[in-house]
N, C-alpha and C positions, 0 to 999 in steps of 0.2 A: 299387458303392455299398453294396449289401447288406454284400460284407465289409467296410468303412469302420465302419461300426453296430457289426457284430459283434464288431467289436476294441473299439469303445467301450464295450460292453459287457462284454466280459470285463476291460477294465483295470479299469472303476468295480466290480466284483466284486471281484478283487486286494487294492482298494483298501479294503474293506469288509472281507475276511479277515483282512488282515496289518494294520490299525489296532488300535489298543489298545482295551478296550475301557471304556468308560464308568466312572467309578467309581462305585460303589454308594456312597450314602448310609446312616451305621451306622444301626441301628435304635433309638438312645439319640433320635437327634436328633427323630424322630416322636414318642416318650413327653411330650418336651420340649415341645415346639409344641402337643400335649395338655392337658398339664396346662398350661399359661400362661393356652390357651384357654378351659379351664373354670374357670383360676382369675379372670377376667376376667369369664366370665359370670356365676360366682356372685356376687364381688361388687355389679357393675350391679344382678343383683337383689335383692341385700341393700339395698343405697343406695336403690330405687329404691322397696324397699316401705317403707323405716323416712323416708323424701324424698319424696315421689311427685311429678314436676313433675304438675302444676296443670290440664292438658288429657288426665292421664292418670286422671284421677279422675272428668275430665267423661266417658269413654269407658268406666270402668269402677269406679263408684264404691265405697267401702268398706260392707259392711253397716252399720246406724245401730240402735237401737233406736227406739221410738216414745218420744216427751217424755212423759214424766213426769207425777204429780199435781204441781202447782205448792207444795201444801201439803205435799208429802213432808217429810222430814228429809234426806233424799238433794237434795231440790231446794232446799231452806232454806241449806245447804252452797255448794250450785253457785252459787246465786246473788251468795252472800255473797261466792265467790271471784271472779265472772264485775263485779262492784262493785268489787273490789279492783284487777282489772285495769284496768278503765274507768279509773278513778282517777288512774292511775302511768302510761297513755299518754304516749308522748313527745310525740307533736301537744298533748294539751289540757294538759302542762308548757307547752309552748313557747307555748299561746295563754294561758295564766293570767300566764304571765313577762314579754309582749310590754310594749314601751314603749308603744301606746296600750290598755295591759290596763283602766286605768281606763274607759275610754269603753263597756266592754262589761259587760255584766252574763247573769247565768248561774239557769237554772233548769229546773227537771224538770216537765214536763208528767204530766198526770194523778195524781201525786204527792197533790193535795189534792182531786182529783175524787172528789164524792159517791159513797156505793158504789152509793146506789137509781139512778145512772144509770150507773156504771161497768160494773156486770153487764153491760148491754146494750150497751156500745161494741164497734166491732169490733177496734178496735189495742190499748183499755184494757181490754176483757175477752175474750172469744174468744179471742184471738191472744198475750193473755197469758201469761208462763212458761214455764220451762223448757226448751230446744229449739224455741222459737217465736221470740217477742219476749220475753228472759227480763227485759232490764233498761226502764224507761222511759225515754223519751230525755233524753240531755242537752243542754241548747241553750245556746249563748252568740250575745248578739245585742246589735248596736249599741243603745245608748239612745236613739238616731232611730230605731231600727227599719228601717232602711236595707239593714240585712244580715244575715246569721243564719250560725250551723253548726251542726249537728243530727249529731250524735253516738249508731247506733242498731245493737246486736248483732242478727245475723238467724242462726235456726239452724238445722238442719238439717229439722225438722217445717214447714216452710215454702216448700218444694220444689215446682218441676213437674217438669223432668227431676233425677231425685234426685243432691243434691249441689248443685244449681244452683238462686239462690232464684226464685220463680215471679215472672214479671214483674207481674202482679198487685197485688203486694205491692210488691213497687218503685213500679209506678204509684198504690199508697196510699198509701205512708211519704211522698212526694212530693209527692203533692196535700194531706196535712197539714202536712209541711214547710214549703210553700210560702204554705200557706193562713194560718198563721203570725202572719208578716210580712203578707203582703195586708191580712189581716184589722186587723193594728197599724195599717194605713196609712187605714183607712175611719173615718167620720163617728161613728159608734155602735158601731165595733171588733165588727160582724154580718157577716156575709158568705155568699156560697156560691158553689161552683165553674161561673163561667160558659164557660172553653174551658180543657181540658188537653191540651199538645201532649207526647209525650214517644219519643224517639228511645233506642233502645238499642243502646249501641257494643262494649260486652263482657259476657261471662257472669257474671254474681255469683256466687261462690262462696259455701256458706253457712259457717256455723259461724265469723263473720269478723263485727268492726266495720267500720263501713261510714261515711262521712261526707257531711252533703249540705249545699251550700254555694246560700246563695239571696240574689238581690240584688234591691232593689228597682228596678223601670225607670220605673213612670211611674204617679202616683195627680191623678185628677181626678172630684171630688164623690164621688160614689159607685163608683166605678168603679177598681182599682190591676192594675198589671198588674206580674208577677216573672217572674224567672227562676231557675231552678238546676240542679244537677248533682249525682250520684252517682257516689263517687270511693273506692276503697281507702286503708287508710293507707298507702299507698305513692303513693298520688297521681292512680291508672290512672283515667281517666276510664269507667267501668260505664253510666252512665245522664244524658241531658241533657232539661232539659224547658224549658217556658215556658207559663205561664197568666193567665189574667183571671178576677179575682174581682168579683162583684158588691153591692153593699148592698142586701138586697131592701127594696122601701119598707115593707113590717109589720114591719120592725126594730127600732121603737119596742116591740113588742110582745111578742118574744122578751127568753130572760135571758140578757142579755150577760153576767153575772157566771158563770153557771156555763158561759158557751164560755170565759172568762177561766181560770177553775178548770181548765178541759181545756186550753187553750194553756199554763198555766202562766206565771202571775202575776210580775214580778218582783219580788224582794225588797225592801220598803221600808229604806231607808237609814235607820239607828238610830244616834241620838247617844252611848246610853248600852246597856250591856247588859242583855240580859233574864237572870231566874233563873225558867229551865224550870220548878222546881221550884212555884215560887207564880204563876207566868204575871205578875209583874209588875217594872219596876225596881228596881233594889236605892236604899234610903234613903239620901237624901245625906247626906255625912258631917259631922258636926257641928264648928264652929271655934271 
């Protein structure tokens, strides 16, 4: 039995000597599979820093400078351009173009708010400019008041984990958003926030418009309850809420003209035009 083995073993020897042996792969083809590979890596990270997907920013954000004086000429710039873009959005094309465009009407909150109390707001003064809340929002809302969209750049000074806006602030733009509408729907258009629920489904990315969509559910006496949501221009739904506003009964007593001037008044409908220049209509023409 032993030599049974022993032969098996010197044949698989034999067999090992007298085969060919392997071919060598040239040394071109290693340089090759090299360079492919670094040229592969390099670009990923060319693309990858001039592109960055959007969770890799949340993991390892870009430095930022701190915003700006609001009154710079650097920020007088920014703004004027961060306007221009607001403007040319494909969304507020497509909702200015829409077949029920007429039933909606459009205006910019705190736009006419007094300064002696603008100073002290916190979305219309604090939070104002440059890298913050640079523009005022835009709002297009049914003529019932029924439903709203709120159109509002949030930037980068507005952060809790940097890059990403602080929910905070989400949870204000929101309960004013909301407050809105609510407020449109109450007896003396006074109000104040009796429950805010708000659910957050994705990260807000700063440096990004942002869009919040609010509907009205149910108003009885004093009491209107809404809903809405926070959504990229792309559609992503960011942030969901739902609240109850209340009419406090010393509503009488408060000046609902200037929460009107902070909600942003809508445009009185004009038959004829104005001349800016004299604040009045122009002289009808004589026959």
């Amino acid at each position: 039995m032993s030599s049974n083995i022993l032969k098996r073993i010197l044949t698989n020897a034999r067999g090992f000597s007298t085969g060919s042996p392997p071919a060598a792969r040239p040394p071109y083809r290693h340089l090759r599979t090299l360079a492919l590979g670094g040229f592969v890596a390099v670009t990923g990270y060319a693309l990858g820093a001039v592109y960055p997907h959007p969770y890799i920013t949340f993991i390892s954000p870009r430095p930022a400078p701190a915003p700006p004086d609001p009154d710079s000429p650097q920020s007088i710039v920014y703004t004027a351009a961060l306007e221009q873009t607001l403007q040319t959005l494909p969304l507020l094309t497509s909702l200015r173009t829409q077949s029920d465009a007429h039933e909606w009407y459009e205006t910019r909150p705190y736009v006419n708010y007094p300064e002696q109390l603008r100073v002290n707001s916190l979305t219309a003064g604090a939070l104002r400019g440059p890298g913050k809340l640079a523009l005022p929002p835009l709002v297009r809302a049914r003529k019932d008041e029924s439903e709203a969209i709120v159109i509002v750049h949030v930037g980068r000074g507005v952060c809790g984990h940097d890059g990403i806006i602080h929910g905070g602030l989400l949870a204000t733009i929101l309960d004013e958003s909301l407050a809105r509408t609510a407020i449109s729907n109450l007896p003396e258009k006074i109000g104040v926030t009796a429950n805010l629920s708000i659910n957050y489904r994705a990260p807000t990315f700063a440096d990004q418009f942002i869009v919040v969509r609010i509907s009205l559910v149910d108003k009885a006496g004093r009491k209107s309850k809404v809903t809405g949501k926070v959504t990229d221009l792309k559609g992503n739904v960011l942030v969901e809420a739902h609240a109850t506003f209340v009419q406090p009964k010393y509503a009488h007593l408060l000046k609902s003209k200037a929460v009107q001037q902070m909600m942003g008044d809508p445009e009185p409908t004009k038959s004829t035009p104005v001349l800016l220049s004299e604040g009045m209509p122009p002289p009808a023409s004589k026959s």
